[in-house]
matplotlib code that plots the C-alpha trace (Angstrom):
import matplotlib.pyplot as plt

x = [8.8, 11.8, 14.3, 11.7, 10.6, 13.7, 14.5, 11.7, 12.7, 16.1, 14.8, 12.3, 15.6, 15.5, 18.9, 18.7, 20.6, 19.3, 20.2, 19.0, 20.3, 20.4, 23.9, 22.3, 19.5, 21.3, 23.9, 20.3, 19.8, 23.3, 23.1, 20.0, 22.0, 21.0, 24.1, 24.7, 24.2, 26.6, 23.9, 20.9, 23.2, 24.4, 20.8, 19.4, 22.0, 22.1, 18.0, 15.6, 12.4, 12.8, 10.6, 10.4, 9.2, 8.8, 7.5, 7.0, 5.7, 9.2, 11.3, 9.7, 9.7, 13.4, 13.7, 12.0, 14.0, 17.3, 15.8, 14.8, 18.4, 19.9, 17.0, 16.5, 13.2, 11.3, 12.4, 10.0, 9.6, 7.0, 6.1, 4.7, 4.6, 1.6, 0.4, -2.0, -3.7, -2.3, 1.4, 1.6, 0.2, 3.1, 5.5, 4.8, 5.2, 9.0, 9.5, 7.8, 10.5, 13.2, 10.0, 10.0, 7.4, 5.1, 2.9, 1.6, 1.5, 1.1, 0.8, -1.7, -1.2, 1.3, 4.9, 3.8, 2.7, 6.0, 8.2, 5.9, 5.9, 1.8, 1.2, -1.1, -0.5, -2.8, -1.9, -2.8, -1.3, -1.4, -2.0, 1.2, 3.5, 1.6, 1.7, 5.4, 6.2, 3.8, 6.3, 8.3, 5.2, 4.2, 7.7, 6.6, 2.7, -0.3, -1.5, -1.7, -4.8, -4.6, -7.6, -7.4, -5.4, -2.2, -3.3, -6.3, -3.8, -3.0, -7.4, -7.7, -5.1, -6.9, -10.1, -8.9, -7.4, -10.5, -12.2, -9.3, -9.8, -13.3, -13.1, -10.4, -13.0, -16.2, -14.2, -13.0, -16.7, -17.6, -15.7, -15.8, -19.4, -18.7, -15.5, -18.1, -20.5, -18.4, -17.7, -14.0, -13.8, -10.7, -13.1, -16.0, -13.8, -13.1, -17.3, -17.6, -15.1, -17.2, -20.4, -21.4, -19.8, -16.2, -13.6, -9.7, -9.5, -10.4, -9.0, -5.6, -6.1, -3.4, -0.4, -2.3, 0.0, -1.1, 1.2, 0.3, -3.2, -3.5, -2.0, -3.9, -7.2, -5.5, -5.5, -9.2, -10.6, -8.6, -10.1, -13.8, -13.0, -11.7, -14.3, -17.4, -18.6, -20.2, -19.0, -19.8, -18.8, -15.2, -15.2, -15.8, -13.1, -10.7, -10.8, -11.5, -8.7, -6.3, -7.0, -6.1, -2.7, -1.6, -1.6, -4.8, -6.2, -3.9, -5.6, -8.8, -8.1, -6.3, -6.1, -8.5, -9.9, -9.1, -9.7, -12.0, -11.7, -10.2, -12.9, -12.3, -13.7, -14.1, -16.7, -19.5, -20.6, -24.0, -25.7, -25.1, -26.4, -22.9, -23.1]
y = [-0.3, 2.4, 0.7, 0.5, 3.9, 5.4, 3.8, 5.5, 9.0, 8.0, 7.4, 10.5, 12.5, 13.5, 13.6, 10.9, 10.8, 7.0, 5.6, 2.7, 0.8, -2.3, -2.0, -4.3, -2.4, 0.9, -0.7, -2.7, 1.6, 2.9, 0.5, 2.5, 5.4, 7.1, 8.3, 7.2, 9.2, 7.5, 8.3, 11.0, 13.8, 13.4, 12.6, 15.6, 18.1, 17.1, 17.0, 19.7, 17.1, 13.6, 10.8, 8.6, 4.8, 3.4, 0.1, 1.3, 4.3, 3.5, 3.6, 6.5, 8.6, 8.2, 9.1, 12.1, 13.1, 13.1, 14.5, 17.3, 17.9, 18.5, 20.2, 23.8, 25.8, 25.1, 21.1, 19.0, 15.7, 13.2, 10.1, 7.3, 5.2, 3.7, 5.1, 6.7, 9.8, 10.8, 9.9, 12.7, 15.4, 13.9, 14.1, 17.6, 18.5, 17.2, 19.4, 22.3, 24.1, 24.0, 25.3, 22.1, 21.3, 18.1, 15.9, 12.4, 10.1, 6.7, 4.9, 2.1, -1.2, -2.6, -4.4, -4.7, -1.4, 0.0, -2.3, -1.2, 2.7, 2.6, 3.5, 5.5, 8.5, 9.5, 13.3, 15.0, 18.5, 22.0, 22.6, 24.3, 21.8, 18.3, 20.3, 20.8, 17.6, 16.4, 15.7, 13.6, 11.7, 10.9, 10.0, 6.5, 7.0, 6.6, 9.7, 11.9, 12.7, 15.6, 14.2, 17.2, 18.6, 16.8, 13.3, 12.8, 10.8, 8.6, 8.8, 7.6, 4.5, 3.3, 3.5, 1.7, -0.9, -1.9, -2.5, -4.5, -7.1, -6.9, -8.0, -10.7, -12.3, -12.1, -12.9, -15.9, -17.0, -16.6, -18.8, -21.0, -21.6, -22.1, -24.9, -26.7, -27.6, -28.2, -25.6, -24.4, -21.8, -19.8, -20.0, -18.2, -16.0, -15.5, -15.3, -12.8, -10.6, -9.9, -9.2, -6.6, -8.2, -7.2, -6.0, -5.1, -7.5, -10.2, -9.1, -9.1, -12.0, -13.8, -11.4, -10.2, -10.5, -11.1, -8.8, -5.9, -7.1, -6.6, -3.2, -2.2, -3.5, -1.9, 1.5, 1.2, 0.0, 2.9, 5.2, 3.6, 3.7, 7.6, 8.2, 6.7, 4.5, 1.2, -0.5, -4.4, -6.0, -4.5, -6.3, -9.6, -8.7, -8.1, -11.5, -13.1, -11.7, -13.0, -16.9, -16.1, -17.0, -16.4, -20.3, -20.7, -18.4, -20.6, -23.6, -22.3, -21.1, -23.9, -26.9, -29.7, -28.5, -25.9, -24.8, -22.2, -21.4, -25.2, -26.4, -28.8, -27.2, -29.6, -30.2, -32.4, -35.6, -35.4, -37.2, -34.5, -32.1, -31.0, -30.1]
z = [-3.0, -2.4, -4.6, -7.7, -7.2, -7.6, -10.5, -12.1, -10.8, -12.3, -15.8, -15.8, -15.5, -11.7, -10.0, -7.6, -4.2, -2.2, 0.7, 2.9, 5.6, 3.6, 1.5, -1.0, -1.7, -1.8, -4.5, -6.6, -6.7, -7.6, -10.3, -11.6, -12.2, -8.4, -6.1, -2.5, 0.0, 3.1, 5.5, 5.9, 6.9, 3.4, 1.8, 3.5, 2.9, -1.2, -1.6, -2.6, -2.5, -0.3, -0.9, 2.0, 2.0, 5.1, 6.6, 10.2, 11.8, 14.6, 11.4, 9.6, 12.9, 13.5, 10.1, 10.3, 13.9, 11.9, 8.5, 11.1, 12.5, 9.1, 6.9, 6.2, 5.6, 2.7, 2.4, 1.1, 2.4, 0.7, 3.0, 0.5, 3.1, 4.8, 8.7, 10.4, 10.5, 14.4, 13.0, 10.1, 12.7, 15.0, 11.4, 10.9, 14.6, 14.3, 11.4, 12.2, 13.8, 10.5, 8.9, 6.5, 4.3, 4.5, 2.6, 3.1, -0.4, 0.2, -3.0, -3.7, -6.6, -4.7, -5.8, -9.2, -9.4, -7.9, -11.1, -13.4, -12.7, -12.3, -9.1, -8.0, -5.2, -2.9, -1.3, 1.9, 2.3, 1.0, -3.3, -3.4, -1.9, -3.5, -6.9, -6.3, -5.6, -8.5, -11.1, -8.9, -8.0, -11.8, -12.5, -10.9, -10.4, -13.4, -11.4, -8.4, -6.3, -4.0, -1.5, 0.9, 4.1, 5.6, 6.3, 3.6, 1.8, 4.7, 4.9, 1.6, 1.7, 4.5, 2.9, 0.0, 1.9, 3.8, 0.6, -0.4, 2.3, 2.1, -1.5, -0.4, 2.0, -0.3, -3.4, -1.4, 0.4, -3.3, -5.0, -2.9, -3.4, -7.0, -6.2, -3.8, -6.6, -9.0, -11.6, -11.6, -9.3, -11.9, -14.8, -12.5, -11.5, -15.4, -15.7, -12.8, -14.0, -17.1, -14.1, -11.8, -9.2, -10.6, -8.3, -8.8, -6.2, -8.1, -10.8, -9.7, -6.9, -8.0, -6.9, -3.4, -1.0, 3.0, 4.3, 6.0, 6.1, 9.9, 10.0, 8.0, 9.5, 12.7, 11.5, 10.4, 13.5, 15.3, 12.9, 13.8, 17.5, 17.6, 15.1, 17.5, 14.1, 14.5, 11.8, 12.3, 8.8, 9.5, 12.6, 10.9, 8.2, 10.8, 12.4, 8.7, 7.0, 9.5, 8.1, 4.8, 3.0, -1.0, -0.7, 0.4, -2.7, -4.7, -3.7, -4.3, -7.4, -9.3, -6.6, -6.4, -3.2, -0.3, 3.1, 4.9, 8.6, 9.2, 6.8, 3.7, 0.7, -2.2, -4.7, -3.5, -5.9, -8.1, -5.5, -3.1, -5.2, -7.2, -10.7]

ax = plt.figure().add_subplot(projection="3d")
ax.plot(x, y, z, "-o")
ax.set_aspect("equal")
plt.show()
């Protein structure tokens, strides 16, 4: 996501300074027109606003140690990166004392989004420091919401990514209904996306990747748990999600037939009541 995202920055005329332990990626960057840093020493020393993209609160937290060592007062650092609401109190605890400056902006539309330039960030943090960091943000976002305080970003990822998975398993129980008696189940999906029933889900099935998907459902149910909600469909979605691959969608989709929680789904024959 890092790698892309620069890119942009680079092309909206920021002055770009990368680095990442993979050399490859760090040289896919320097090819974009960004400069090297040789480590975050460098990175930090050279950088007014830092954009940090993460996989792993672990990774972005010994980021942050060493970003901490070498910043000065009044450094901004952006996390796009995906974690939890107790992690960016524990972030801005590490860079409290250099008097840095925080915000969480985890993006949403994926990969795609990242290549294309139209993602979308989602802020936590103070007005001043999110509008600061605002033209950086739309150099590779189609916009930037400021949801609230430090953390409402992270908030509002998490919300969107339980209705992401939601939308998996329902769009998946769904068609599947349609494949088992016997009308395509792409071509409904063509019909529904013209219905009510329309998600952005659906509508961009074909490049959801099953990734992070129990992360993220990890981070909800911790949310639910601190939070004292009951929140029994979520349950299900945890445990459902976790049987779902891009192959199986594929399958379902544009195969002949497909499988649901060890279950062959095909379509069933006139006499047994198919279409």
């Amino acid at each position: 996501m890092g790698q892309p995202m620069a890119g942009h920055m680079v092309a909206n005329g920021f002055d770009v300074i990368a680095y990442d332990v993979d050399a490859d990626r760090l040289a896919t960057a320097a090819a974009a027109g960004a400069a090297s840093a040789s480590g975050l020493a460098e990175l930090t020393t050279s950088s007014d606003i830092i954009v940090a993209c993460l996989r792993t609160d672990d990774q972005m937290e010994s980021v942050a140690v060493e970003l901490a060592v070498h910043g000065k007062a009044g450094q901004l650092v952006v996390v796009a990166g995906t974690h939890s609401l107790d992690f960016m109190q524990r972030l801005a605890a590490i860079f409290k004392p250099k008097e840095m400056r925080l915000i969480d902006a985890p993006v949403v539309f994926g990969a795609q989004g990242a290549k294309d330039g139209n993602l979308l960030s989602l802020c936590g943090g103070d007005t001043a420091d999110v509008e600061r960091a605002r033209p950086v943000m739309m150099s590779y976002s189609r916009g930037v919401e400021h949801v609230g305080p430090l953390g409402a970003g992270q908030l509002a990822k998490t919300c969107n990514n339980l209705l992401h998975w939601v939308h998996c398993v329902a769009n998946f129980e769904t068609l599947a209904i349609a494949k088992r008696y016997g009308v395509d189940a792409q071509r409904m999906r063509e019909v529904l996306l013209k219905c009510p029933g329309d998600n952005g889900t659906l509508r961009r099935w074909d490049s959801t990747r099953f990734t992070w998907q129990e992360k993220d459902m990890d981070f909800v149910l911790d949310l639910a748990q601190n939070g004292g909600l009951v929140l029994p469909l979520t349950g299900q979605i945890d445990q459902l999600i976790k049987t779902l691959t891009a192959a199986d969608v594929a399958d379902l989709l544009y195969g002949p037939e497909c499988s649901y929680l060890g279950r062959r789904v095909a379509p069933l024959a006139k006499a047994e009541g198919g279409l």
